[in-house]
N, C-alpha and C positions, 0 to 999 in steps of 0.2 A: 941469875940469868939476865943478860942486859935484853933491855925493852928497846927496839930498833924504832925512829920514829915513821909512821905510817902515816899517810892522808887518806884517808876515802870518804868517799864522799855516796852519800845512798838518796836518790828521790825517790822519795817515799809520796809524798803528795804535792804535787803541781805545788808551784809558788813558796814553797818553802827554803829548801835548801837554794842559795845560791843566787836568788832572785838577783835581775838587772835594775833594780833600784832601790835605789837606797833610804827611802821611806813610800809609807803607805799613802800617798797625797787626796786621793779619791775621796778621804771624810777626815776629819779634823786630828790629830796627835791626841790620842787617848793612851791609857795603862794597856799593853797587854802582859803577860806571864811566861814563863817558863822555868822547868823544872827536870833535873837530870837525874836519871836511873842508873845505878851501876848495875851490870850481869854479866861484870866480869871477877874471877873469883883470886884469880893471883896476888894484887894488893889491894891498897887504898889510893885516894886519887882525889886530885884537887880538880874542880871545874869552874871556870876563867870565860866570863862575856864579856871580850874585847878587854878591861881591864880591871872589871867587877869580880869577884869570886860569886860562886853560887855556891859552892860548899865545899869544905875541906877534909880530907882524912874519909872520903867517904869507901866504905868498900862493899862488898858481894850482897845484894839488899837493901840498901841505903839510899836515899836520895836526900835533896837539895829543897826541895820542898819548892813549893810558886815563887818566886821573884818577880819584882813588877820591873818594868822598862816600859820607858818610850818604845812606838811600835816603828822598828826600822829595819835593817839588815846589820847583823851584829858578826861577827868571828868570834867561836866557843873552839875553848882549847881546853884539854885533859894532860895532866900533868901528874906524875905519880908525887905523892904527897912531898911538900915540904921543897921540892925541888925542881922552881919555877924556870929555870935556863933550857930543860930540854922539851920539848913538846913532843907527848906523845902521840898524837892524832889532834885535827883543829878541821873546822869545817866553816862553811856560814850558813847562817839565818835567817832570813827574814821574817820579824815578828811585827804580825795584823792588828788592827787594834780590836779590845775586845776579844781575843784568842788566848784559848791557855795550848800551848805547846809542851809536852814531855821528851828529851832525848836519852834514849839508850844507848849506852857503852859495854859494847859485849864483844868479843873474841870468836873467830868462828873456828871450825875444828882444824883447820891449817895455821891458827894461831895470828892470822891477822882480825887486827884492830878493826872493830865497827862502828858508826854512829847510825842510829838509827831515830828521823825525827818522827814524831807522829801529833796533828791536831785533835785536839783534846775534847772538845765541843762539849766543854760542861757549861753547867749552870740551869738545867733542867729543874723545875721548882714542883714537878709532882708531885701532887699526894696519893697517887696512887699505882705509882711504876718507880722499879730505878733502875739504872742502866749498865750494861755490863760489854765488855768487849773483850778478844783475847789476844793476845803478842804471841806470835814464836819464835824464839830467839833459839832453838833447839837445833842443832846443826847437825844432824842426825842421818848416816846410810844405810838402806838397806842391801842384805848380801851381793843382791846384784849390783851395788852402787850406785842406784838409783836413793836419788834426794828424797829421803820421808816426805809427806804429808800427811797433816795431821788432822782428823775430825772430833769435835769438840760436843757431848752430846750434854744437857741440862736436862736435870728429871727424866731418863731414859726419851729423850728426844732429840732426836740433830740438829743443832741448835748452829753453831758454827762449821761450816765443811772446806774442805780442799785447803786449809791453811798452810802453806808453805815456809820457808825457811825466812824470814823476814819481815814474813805477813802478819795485816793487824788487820781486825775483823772492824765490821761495822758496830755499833752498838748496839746493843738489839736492849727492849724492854723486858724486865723481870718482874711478877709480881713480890711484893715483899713478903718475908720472908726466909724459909730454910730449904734450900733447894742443894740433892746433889749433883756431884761431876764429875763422869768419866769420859778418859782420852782412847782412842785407838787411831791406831794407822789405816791412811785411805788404802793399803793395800791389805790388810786386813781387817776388817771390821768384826772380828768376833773377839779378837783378843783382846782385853784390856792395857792399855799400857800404865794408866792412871786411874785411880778411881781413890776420891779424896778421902780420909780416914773421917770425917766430921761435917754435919754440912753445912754450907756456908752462907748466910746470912745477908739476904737485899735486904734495904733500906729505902723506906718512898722519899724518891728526889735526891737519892745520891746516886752516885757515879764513881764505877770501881772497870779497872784493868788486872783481869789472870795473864798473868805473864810465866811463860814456856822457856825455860831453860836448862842445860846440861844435855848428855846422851841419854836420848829417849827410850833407849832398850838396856840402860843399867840404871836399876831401882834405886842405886844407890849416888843416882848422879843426876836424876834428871828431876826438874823440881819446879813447883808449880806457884809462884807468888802472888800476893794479891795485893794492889795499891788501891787508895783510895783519895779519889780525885778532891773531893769538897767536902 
């Protein structure tokens, strides 16, 4: 099936996407980062800052890992592997100095192309918390076609709420170590829709993203990632 080119463009957080200038001039040109998510599951895909590769052949799980840049406004283009002539979705950046940035490349359930940017605010050097946030890229209806919302509980406690379709949570602190997680919908909260088979492990002074993908009401599509920022 051919891949039609799409632009969209999503702000996510003030000053990111799109920004009216072309560097960050308020404090001196330092490194910042950024780093691309696939959560799209059809192929593999090259991702392209301005005329840099960030990674190639990446597909469903996979990223690009941190890249440094000068902090300016860049153009990121996604390319299905090996074949750079057609652009399949492209957006701009503007990267902070000092900022690590992660973008998501995910599909939603009408099959258009998404980017989703999000700051990343690591570098937390606790020795005694680490930090955890959640994505949902989960495109999800319920009967009455009403757009899922999602509540995110840790150690039977609501921990993240109302998370919608694009939504990314704040970071909230975790003691370390083995804590579990189940998911349910805000509109019912008794029924599980997740609940992870193993539990999952903070770490003091790192920083991790569960990222929410697939149809949230088949078991065998909807799927729960974990990245880990530093």
């Amino acid at each position: 099936m051919t891949v039609k080119k799409l632009i969209v463009l999503l702000v996510v957080i003030a000053g990111i996407w799109a920004c009216n200038k072309d560097s960050d001039s308020s404090i001196p040109d330092t490194a910042s980062y950024i780093n691309v998510y696939i959560a799209n599951p059809e192929a593999s895909y090259d991702a392209v800052l301005d005329t840099a590769t960030l990674g190639t052949g990446l597909s469903l799980g996979e990223y690009s890992g941190y890249k440094s840049f000068t902090a300016k406004r860049y153009n990121l283009y996604i390319f299905a592997t090996g074949n750079r002539t057609d652009t399949l979705i492209q957006g701009q950046i503007s990267l902070r100095n000092n900022h690590h940035y992660t973008v998501f490349f995910e599909k939603n359930h009408n099959g258009v192309l998404q980017l989703l940017a999000t700051d990343d605010k690591i570098g937390a050097d606790s020795k005694t918390s680490g930090y955890l946030r959640v994505v949902n890229l989960s495109d999800t209806y319920l009967s009455t076609g009403a757009a899922m919302v999602l509540d995110f509980d840790v150690d039977s406690t609501r921990t993240y709420t109302n998370i919608g379709y694009l939504g990314v949570s704040v970071f909230r602190e975790l003691t370390p170590g083995a804590h579990k997680l189940d998911i349910r919908s805000v509109s019912d909260s008794v029924s599980r829709l997740y609940t992870n088979p193993e539990d999952f492990v903070i770490e003091a002074g790192k920083t991790y993203s569960f990222i929410a993908y697939g149809n949230a009401l088949k078991p065998d599509s909807f799927t729960i990632a974990t990245f880990q920022h530093n």
